[in-house]
C-alpha positions in Angstrom: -0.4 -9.9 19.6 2.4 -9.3 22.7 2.6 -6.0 22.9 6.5 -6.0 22.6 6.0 -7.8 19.8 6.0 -6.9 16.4 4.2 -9.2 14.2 1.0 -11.7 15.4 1.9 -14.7 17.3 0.2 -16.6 14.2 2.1 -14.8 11.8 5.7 -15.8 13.7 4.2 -19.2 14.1 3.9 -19.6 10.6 7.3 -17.7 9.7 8.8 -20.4 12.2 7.3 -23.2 10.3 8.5 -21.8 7.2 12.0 -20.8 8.1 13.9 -24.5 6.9 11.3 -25.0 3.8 12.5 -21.2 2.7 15.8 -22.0 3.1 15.7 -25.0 0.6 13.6 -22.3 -1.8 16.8 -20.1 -1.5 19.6 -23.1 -1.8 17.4 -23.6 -6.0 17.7 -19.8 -6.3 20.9 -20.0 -5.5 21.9 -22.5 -8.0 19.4 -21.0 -10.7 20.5 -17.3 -10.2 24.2 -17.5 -9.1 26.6 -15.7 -12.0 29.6 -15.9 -10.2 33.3 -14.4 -11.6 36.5 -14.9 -10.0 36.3 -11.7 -8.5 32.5 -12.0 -6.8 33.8 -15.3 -5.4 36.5 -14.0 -3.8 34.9 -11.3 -2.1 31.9 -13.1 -1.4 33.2 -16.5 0.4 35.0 -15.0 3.1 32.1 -13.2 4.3 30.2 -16.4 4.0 32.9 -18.5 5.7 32.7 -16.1 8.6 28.9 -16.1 9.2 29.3 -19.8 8.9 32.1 -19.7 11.5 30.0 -17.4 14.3 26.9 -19.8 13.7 29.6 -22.4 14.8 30.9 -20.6 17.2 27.4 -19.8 18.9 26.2 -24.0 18.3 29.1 -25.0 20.8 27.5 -22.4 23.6 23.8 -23.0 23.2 22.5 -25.8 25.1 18.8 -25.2 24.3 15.9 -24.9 26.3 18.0 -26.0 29.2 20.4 -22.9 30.4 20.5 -19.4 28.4 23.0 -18.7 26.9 25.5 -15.8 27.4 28.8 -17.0 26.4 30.8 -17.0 23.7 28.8 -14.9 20.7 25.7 -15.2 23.2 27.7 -12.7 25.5 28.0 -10.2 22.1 24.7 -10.2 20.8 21.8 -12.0 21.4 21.2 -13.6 18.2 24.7 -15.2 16.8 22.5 -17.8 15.0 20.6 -15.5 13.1 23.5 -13.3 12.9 25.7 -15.4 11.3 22.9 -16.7 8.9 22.7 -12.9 7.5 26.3 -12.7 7.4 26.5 -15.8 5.8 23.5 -15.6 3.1 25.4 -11.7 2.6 28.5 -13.4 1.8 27.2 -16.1 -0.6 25.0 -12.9 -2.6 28.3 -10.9 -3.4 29.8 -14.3 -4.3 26.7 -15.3 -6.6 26.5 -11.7 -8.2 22.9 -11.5 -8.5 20.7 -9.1 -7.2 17.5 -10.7 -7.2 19.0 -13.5 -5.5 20.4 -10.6 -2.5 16.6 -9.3 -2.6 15.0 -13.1 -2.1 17.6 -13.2 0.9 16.9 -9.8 2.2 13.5 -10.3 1.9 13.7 -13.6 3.8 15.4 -12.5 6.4 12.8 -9.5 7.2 9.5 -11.5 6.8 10.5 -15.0 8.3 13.8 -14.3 10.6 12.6 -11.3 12.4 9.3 -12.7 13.4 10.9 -15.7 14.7 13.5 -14.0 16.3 10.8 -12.3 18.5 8.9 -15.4 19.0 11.9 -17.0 20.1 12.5 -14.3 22.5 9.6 -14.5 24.1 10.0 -18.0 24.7 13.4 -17.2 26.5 11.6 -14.7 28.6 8.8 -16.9 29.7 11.8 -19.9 30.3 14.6 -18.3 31.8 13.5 -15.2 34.5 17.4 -14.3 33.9 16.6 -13.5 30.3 15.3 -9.2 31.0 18.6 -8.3 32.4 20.5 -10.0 29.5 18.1 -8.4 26.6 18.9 -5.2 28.6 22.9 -6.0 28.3 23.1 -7.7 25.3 22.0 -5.7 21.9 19.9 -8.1 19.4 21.5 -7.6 16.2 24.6 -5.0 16.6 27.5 -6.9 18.8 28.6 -5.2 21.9 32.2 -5.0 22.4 32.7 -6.3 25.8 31.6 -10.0 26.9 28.4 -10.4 28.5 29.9 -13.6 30.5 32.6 -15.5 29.2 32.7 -19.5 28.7 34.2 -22.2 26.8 33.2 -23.5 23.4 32.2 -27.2 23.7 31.8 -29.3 20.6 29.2 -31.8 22.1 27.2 -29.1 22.1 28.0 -28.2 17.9 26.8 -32.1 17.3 24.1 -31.6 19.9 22.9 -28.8 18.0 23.4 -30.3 14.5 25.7 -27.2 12.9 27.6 -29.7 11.1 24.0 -29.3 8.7 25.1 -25.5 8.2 28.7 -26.4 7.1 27.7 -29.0 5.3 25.0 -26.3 3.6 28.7 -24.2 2.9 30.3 -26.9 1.3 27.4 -27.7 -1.4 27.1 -23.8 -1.9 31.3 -23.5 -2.6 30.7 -26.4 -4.8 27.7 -24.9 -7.0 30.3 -21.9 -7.2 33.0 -23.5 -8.2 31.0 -25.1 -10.4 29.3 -22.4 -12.1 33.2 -20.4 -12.6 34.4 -23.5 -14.5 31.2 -23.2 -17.0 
């Protein structure tokens, strides 16, 4: 284990390997557990649109593995992706009306994103040397008021990065919703 790291590298390799397989587990919970009212959903979906929008937001800064990035949401907080995920999976929870589904997110979130979040960061670390003085600047989780750096949004790098899968994720989530209110 790194000592600034949390969990065992094997551990974060396997939450890492995990992370998209999980995902699909909590897309069938979802649809199994979701008890949505009018009320829920509208509550609910603009919290989810929004973390949907800052994982956007952060896919047209992040041009991975080749530059770090500290524009955009970058130069807020260091992990928009993940961020916006939270936000996102928060949103669709109130929207759903289930607790147990909340809990499978929550719990998600703590055994598989944190570990890769720190796995992740070490990679930045060992990649970009620039990396220490932006994890001393930039909080991880709780966004800092003031920009980092500031740069323009660029949508070859939203295709690049394949976010269109994450709105697309949205959609099929608003449609299980809508779904589930009409019966």
């Amino acid at each position: 284990m790194n000592r600034s790291s949390r969990f065992p590298k094997r551990y974060a390799d396997w939450a890492a390997r995990v992370r998209v397989p999980a995902g699909f587990v909590l897309a069938l919970a979802y649809l199994v557990l979701s008890d949505p009212t009018p009320a829920s959903a509208t509550l609910g979906v603009p919290i989810a649109l929004a973390g949907i929008g800052l994982r956007a937001w952060a896919a047209g800064h992040l041009l991975k593995n080749q530059a770090l990035a500290v524009t955009g949401p970058y130069a807020h907080v260091r992990n928009p992706l993940y961020l916006g995920t939270l936000v996102a999976a928060s949103g669709l929870a109130i929207a759903a009306r289930s607790w147990v589904f909340a809990l499978l997110c929550a719990t998600s979130f703590l055994l598989i994103y944190l570990p890769v979040t720190e796995l992740e960061e070490q990679h930045l670390r060992s990649l970009f040397p620039d990396y220490v003085t932006y994890a001393q600047s930039v909080p991880k989780w709780w966004p800092r008021w003031t920009p980092f750096a500031r740069g323009r949004f660029r949508w070859e790098l939203y295709w690049r990065n394949r976010e269109y899968q994450a709105a697309a994720a949205f959609l099929v989530a608003l449609a299980i919703l809508a779904w589930k209110l009409q019966h």
